[in-house]
Every structure is written in C-alpha cells, then in structure tokens.
C-alpha positions as CSV (number, residue, x, y, z in Angstrom):
1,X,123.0,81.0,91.3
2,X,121.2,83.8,92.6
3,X,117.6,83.0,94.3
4,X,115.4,85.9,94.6
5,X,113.1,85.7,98.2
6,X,110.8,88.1,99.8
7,X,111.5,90.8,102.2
8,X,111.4,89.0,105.6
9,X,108.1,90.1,108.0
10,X,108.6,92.4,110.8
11,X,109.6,90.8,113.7
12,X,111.8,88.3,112.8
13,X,115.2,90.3,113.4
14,X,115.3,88.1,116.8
15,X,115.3,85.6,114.7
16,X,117.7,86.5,111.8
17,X,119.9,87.9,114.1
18,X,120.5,84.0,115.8
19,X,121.4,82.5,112.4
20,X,124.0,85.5,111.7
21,X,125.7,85.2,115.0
22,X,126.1,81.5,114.3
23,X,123.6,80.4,117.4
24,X,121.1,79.0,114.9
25,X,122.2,76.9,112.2
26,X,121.0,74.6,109.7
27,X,123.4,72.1,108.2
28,X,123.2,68.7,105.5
29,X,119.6,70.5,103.8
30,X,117.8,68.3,101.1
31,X,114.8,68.6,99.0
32,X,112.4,66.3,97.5
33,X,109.2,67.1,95.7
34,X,106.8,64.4,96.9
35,X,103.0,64.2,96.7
36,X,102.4,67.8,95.5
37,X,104.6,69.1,98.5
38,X,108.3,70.5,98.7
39,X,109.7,68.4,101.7
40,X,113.0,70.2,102.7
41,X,115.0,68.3,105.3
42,X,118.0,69.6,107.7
43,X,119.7,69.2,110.7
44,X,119.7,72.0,113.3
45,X,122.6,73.2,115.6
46,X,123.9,68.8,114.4
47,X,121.8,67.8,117.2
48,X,118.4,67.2,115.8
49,X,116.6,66.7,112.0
50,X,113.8,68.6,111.1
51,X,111.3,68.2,108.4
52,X,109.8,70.7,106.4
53,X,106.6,70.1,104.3
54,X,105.7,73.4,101.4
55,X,102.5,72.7,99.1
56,X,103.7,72.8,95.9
57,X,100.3,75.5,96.0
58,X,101.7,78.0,98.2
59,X,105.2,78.2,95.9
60,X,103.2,79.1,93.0
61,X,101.2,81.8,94.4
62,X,104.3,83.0,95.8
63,X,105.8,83.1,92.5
64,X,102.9,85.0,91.2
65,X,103.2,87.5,93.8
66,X,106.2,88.1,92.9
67,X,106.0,87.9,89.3
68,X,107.7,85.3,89.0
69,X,106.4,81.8,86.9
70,X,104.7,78.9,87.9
71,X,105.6,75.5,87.4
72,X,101.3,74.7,86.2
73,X,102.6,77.7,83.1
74,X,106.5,76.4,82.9
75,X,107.3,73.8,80.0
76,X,109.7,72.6,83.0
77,X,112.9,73.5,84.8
C-alpha cells in the first residue's frame, strides 16, 4: 500500500542522504494511537529506542493540506 507524504524541506538532503547509504536506520517500528497522539516507536542503528509522540491535530491539518480526509470527517478506517 502506497502512502502519499509531502515533499521533504530544504535542507534535509544531509539527512536523507544517511538513511539511503544505510548509516541511519530505523528498525522494529510500531504505532499506537494513545491519548489523542500517534506514538511511533523504533529502534535506531539496534542500539537505542526512540519514541515518537504526533497529535492526532497536526495529522489532520496535514491531511487537509494536502487534500486528503480527516479522521473528525471519516466514518472510520
């Protein structure tokens, strides 16, 4: 399944260019919507877990930036 993201910024071609030449990397990710917040876990490089908290807010106004539905709209997933 095909997800559809944003052009990255400017500037982050330092960064992009560390994941595709393998010296960044995210392994085991997970996802859990808790408290009106996306919480995406993962483990970097296998040596340490990081913890990622997205208000369930920002997704939508993404989504409408985009064109794309909200979930307040949506009959569900």
């Amino acid at each position: 399944m095909a997800i559809p993201s944003p052009e990255p910024a400017s500037g982050l071609s330092k960064i992009w260019h560390k994941f595709r030449t393998g010296v960044a990397s995210l392994q085991y990710p997970h996802a859990i919507e808790h408290d009106e917040q996306l919480m995406i876990a993962f483990s970097r490089n296998k040596k340490q877990i990081e913890l990622l908290r997205v208000p369930l807010d920002a997704i939508d106004r993404l989504r409408q930036e985009t064109g794309q539905f909200n979930r307040s709209s949506s009959s569900g997933y």
